[in-house]
N, C-alpha and C positions, 0 to 999 in steps of 0.2 A: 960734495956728497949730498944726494938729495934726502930729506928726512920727514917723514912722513908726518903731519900734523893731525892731533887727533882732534876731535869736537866730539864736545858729552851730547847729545840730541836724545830725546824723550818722549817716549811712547806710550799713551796710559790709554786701560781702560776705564769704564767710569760704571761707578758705584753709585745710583741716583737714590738717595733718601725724601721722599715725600712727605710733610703733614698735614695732618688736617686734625683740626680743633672737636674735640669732643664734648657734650651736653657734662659729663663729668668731670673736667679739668684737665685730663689726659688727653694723648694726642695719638689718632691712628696712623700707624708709618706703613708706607709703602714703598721696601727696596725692588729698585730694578736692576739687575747688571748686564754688561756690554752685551750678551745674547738676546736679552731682551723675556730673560725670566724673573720673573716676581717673587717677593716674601713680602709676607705683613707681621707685623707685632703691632705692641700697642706702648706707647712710652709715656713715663712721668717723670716730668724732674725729679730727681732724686733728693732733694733737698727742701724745703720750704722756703717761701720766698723771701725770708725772713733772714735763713739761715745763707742761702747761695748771697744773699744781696749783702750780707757781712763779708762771706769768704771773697766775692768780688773786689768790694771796698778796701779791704786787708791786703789783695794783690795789688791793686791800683795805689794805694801809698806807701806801702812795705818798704819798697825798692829804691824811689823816688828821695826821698827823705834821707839816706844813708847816703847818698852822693851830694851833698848840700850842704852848704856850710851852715847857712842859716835852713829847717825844713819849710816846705813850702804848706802855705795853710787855704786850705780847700775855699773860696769865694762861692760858693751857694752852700744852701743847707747840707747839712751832713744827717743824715738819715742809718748808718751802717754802725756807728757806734765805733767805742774805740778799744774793746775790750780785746783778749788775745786769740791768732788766729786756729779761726773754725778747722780750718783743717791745708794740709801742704795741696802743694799742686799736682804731684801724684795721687793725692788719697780724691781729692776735688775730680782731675781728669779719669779716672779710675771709676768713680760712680759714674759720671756720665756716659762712658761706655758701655759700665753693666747695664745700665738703663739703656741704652740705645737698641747694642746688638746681644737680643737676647731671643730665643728660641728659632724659629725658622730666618727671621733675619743676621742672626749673629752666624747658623750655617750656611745661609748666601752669600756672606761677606766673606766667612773662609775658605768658600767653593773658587767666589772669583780672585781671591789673589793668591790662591794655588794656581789656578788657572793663569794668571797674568805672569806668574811667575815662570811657569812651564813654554809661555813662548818669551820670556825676557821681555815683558813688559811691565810698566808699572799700574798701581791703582788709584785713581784718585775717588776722594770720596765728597761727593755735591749733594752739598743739605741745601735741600728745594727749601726757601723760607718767604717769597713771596706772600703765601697766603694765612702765615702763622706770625705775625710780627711781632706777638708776644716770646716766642723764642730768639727773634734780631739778638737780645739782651744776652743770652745764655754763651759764656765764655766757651763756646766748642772748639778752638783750639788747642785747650787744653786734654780733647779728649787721647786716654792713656790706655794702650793694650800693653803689660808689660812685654819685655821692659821698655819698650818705644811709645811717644809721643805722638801720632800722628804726625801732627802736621810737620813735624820740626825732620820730616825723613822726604827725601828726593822720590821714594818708591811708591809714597803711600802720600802726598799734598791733600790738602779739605780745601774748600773754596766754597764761600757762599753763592749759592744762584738766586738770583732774583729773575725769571723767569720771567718776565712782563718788558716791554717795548720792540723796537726794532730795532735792529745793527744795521748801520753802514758798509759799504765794500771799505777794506783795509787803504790807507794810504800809501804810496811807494815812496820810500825815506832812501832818496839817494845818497843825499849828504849827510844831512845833521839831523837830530830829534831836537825838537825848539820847546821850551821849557818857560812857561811866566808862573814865578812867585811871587805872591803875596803875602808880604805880612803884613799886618794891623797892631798895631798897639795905640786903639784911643785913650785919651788926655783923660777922659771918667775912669776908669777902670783902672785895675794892677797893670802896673807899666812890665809893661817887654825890654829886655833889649835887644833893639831888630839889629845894632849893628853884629852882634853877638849869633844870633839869630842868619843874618848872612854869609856872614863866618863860618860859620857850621853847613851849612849850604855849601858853599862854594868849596871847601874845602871835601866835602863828601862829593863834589862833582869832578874835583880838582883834576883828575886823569884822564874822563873821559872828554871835557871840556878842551884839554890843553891836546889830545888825539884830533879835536875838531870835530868828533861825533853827537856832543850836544853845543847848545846855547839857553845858555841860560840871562832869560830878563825880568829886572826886577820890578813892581810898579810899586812908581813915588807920583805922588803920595794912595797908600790904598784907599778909596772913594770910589762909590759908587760910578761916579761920572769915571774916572779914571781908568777903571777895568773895561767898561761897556768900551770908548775909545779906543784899548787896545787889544779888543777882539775883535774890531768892526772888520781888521782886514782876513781874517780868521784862519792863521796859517799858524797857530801854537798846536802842537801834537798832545803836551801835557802840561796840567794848571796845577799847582798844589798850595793851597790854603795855611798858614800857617797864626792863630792868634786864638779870640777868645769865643767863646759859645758858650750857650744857655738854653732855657727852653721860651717857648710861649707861654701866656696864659692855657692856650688848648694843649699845652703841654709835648709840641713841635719841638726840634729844634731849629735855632738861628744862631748863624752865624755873626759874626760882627766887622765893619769894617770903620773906616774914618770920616768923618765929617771936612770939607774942603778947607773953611774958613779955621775953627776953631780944636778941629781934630778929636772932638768926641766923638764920640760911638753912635754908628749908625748902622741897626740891626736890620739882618737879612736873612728873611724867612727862606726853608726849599723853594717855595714858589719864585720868588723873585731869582734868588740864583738859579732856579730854571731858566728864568726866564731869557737871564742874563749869558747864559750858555747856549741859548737853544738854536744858534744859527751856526754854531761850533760843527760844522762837518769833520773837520780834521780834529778835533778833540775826540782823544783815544782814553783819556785816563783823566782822573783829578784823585787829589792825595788830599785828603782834611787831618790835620792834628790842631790840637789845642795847645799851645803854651803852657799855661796856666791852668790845664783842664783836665788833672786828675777827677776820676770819678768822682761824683759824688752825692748818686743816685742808683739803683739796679738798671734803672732805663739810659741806654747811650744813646745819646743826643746825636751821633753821626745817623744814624740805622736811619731814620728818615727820611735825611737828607741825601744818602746813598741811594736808597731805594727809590727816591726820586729822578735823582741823577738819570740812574739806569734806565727807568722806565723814559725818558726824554731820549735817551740813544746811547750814552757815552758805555760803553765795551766794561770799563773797566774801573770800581773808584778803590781806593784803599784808605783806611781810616785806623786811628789808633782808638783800642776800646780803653786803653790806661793812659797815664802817665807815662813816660817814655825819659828814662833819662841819658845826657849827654854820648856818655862814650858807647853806650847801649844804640844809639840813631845811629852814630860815625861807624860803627859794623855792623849795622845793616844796612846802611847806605853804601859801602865800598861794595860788601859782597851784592848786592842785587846790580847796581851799575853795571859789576865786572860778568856779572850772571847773562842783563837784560840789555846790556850794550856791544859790550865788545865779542864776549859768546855767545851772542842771539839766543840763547836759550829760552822754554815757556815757562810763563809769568807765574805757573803752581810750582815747578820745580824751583825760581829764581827765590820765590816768596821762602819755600821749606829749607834752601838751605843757607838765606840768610839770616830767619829764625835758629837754624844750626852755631850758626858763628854764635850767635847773643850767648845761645844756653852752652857752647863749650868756653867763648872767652869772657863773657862779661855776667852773666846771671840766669838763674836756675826758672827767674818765672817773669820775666821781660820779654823774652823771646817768643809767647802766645801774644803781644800787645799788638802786632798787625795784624788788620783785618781783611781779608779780600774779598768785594762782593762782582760778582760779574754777571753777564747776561746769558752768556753762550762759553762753558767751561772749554770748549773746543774754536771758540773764535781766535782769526787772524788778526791781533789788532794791529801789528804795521808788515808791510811788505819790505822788507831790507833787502835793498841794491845794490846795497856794499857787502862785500863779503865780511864774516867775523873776524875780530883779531889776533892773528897769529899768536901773538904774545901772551893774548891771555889763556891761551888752554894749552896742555903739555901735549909732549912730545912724546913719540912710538917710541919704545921702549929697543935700544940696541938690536940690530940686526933684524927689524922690523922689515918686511919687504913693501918696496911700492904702493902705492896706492892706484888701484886697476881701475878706471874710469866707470861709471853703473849708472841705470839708469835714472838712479835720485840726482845723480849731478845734472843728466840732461835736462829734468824738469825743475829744476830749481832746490830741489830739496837736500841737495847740501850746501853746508856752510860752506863759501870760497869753490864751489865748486870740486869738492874731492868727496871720496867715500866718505861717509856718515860710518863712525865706531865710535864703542864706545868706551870714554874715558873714566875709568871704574878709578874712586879714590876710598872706597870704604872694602869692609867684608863682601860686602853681597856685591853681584852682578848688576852693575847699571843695565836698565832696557833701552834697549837699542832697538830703530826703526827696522822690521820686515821689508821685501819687497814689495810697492803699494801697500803699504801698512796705514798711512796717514795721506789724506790729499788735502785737510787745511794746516797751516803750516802756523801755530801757534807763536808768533815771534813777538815778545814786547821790547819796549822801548825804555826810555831811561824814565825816571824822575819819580822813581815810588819814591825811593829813598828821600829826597828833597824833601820831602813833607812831615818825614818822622821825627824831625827835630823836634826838644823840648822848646 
């Protein structure tokens, strides 16, 4: 009996927020949506920088510390205090909404996802933050329309745009997604444990590795020399970082790796890990977490280094703005994998509903801790030549008829070659692709997940 396979595929319009820095502290936003009509407001943090840089701090160790037998104690200055928290993540997400979408921009964001809604499509919403790096900081994941979440809904993904570099054509990933991890734990510093550390790795790749859909390699020892050597042949698709960081004097961040001889710490400005990237054609992605690198400042130390990244070419970096602890990584790592590997699915929708998994199985304010910054919210970062995995998305439901050949299979744009439907697991109607609805074909690859380990 033949049984029809369904694939969830995703179709958004895009809700573009702009800002630009004002002479008063405020910032003027200008929304654009998929027609290409305009709203402007004018937005202020809602908070003092005083008060958000507590509520942050409060998010970033809250969580952390409750899963830990011994808690972990923050290695730079603590600046947030340790008094009780400013306010929940609804009340936090909640003001920065009302601050955002308020007078003609809050009715253009209701106009376009009636609209998006009306052709069964989804919305996503791209806070342009290139030009405003004082906002990098500002937890918008957290932003809350009751009673939903943003980011944590498949319908409605936020993605940061860093609007600045040039993208490459996508790569064609016949076989496998190749994956180099790094961890660092220098001899000066609070020790890691990488075996521990790979463990958690390997084990959150464990499925798609043993399918033969990724490879993942590790570098011993992490040094400088070490990494340069094993990019020189440049055929890794994604790099994720996993150890300690800090700032500069100029108040940059750097990362850190190992010294060859003696295994201390050998810090690495953006510039240099530019540098050290910069011949990466085939790097699609890179993942930064810290270990050890609960906040503990209002300024994240990734935001930099990202927006470097990006402006150099790479599509796509993911970064944790908190502390991330264990079984919180291992479900968002299985669900993006099975999201961004085996279901080809896009890297907004892969990201919102692995954020899903944290806040229904493991915690209420973990799950805003990825970060996604990107170049082009519509970019293909890899071309997949294999089809998705049967196994991982269900089945047409009894007495489901065939699946009638159409012209998205002819041009590539379905999964496996069959009809593109869609696979609805909530209330609401997943958006499904129109005919020519979409001609880039948003596909990611594996290895966000790899990185979000503590």
């Amino acid at each position: 009996m033949n049984i029809l396979k369904v694939v969830a595929t995703y179709v958004y319009d895009d809700f573009r927020v702009t800002f630009t820095s004002r002479a008063d502290g405020a910032f003027d936003v200008r929304a654009c949506d998929q027609e290409g009509a305009v709203a402007t407001s004018v937005f202020s943090v809602p908070l003092s920088e005083t008060d958000l840089e507590r509520a942050v701090l409060q998010f970033a160790r809250g969580h952390g510390a409750s899963r830990k037998a011994t808690p972990s104690k923050p290695t730079t200055r603590d600046v947030g205090g340790d008094g009780p928290p400013t306010m929940n993540a609804e009340q936090l997400g909640g003001a920065l909404a009302d601050a955002l979408f308020q007078g003609d921009v809050a009715a253009a964001y209701n106009h376009a996802r009636a609209h998006a809604d009306d052709r069964e499509r989804g919305l996503r919403l791209s806070l342009s933050l290139a030009n405003t790096p004082a906002l990098l900081s500002v937890p918008w994941e957290f932003l809350y329309r009751a009673p939903r979440f943003l980011a944590s809904q498949r319908r409605t993904p936020l993605v940061r745009l860093l609007d600045a570099g040039s993208l490459a054509p996508p790569p064609e990933i016949h076989q496998q997604v190749r994956i180099l991890g790094v961890v660092a734990s220098p001899t000066d510093l609070a020790p890691l444990d990488v075996a521990q550390e790979r463990r958690r790795v390997e084990q959150a790749l464990a499925v798609v590795c043993e399918s033969g859909r990724v490879v993942l390699d590790w570098l011993e020892p992490a040094t400088p020399r070490t990494l340069r050597q094993n990019l020189r042949d440049g055929n890794y698709h994604v790099l994720h970082y996993v150890g300690h960081s800090d700032f500069t004097e100029q108040g940059t961040g750097v990362l850190f790796l190992e010294h060859s001889e003696d295994r201390r710490s050998v810090p690495v400005d953006d510039t240099l890990f530019a540098n050290l990237l910069a011949d990466q054609r085939m790097l699609r992605l890179v993942v930064l977490n810290s270990c050890e690198g609960a906040r503990t400042t209002l300024t994240d130390p990734y935001a930099g280094v990202a927006t470097t990244l990006v402006q150099l070419g790479v599509p796509a970096v993911v970064a944790m703005q908190f502390e991330i602890s264990d079984e919180a990584a291992i479900v968002f790592a299985e669900e993006l994998y099975t999201n961004l590997i085996s279901r080809q699915d896009p890297i907004d929708a892969s990201v919102a509903e692995a954020r899903k998994a944290i806040y229904s199985e493991v915690d209420s304010v973990e799950w805003a801790t990825p970060v996604l910054f990107v170049r082009d919210p519509e970019v293909e970062l890899f071309r997949f030549e294999v089809p998705a995995d049967p196994d991982a998305v269900p089945t047409a439901p009894p007495g489901a008829p065939p699946a009638e050949p159409s012209s998205a299979a002819s041009d590539g744009a379905g999964a496996g070659g069959g009809q593109q439907i869609a696979a609805t697991t909530d209330d609401e109607t997943e958006p499904v692709p129109a005919a020519g609805g979409w001609t880039k074909r948003r596909r990611l690859l594996a290895g966000i997940a790899a990185g979000v380990l503590v």
